[in-house]
N, C-alpha and C positions, 0 to 999 in steps of 0.2 A: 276374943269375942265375948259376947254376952250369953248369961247362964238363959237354958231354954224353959225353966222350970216355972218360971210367972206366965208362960204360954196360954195355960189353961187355964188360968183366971176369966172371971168375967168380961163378956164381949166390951167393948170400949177401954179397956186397957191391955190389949195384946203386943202384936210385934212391932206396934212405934213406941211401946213402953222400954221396950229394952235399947241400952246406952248405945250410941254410935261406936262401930266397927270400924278401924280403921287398919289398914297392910301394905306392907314396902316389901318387895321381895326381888333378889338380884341373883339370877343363874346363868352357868358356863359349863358349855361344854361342846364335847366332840361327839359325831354319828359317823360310825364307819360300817361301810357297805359290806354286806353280806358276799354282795356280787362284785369281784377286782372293775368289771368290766361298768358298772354305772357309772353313768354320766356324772362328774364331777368328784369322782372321790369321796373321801373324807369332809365332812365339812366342818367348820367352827360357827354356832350357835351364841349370842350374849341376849341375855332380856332383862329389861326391868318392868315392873308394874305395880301402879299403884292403885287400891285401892282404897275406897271410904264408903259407909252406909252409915243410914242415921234417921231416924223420925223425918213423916212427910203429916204436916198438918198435925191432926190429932191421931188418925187411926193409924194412915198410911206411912212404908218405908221407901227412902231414896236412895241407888246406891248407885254408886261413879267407880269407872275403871277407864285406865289409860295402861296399856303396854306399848312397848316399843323390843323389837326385835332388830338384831343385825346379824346378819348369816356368809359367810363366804364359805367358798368350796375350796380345797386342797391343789384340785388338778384341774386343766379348761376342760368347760360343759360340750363343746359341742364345734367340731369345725365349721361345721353349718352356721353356727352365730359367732363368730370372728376366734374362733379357738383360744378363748379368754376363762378365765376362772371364773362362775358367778359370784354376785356379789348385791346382796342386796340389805333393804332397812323400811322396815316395815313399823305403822303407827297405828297402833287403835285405839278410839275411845268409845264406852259405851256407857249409855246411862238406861238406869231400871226404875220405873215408881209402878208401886203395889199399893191398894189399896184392899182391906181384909170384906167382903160381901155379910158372909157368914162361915160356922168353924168349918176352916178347911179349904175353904174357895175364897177366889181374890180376885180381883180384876187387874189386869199385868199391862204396862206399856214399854216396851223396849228397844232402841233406838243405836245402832252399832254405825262407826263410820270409819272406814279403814283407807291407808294408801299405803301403796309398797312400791320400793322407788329401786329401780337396779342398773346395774352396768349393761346389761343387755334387756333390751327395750319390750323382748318379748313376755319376762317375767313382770315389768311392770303395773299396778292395777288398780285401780280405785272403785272402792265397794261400800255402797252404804242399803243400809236398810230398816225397815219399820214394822213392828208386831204390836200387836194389841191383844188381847184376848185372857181368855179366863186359866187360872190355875188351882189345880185340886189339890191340894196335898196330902196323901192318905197317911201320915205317920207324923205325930204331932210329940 
């Protein structure tokens, strides 16, 4: 990432002044139940995600994220849903533009769109959504 220290420079050269942000990060692993008796066991966890942020125009910042998950469980979730092991794979992408008002406030547009795709029809999901609105930041 980029140093925070030009932050406080004069208005018109703030946080689109600092170089683009870019991140790859690839984690694994396992969640085991507290309780023997939860639905599904153990499960196995993989994600990848990437990230990038970067100058929007002159003032403003634009930042991109996509993860993708894929999850199975150890033992089947549920006689109720065919006594299968779940198994799913999950996509998100969201994108952010800020643009700086005055110090500290920013006007924010944020835009997430998700689907999660699984072996049993019930975990399945498709989710999107849209914010707009103001951000204060008290720690500069």
């Amino acid at each position: 990432g980029a140093s925070r220290e030009g932050d406080s420079q004069a208005e018109g050269s703030g946080a689109a002044s600092l170089p683009p942000f870019y991140s790859l990060q690839a984690r694994l692993g396992d969640e085991r139940p507290l309780d023997e008796a939860r639905p599904g066991g153990t499960y196995r966890r993989a994600e990848i995600r990437a990230q990038w942020e970067g100058p929007l125009m002159q003032r403003g910042r634009l930042g991109l994220q996509w993860t993708s998950t894929r999850q199975s469980d150890s033992e089947p979730y549920s006689a109720l849903l065919g006594n299968l092991p779940r198994r799913t794979v999950r996509h998100m992408f969201e994108a952010e533009a800020s643009w700086p008002l005055f110090q500290g406030l920013s006007l924010v547009a944020n835009a997430q769109a998700a689907l999660q795709r699984s072996n049993l029809p019930v975990f399945a999901s498709r989710q999107r959504s849209f914010y707009l609105g103001l951000r204060w930041e008290l720690m500069h």
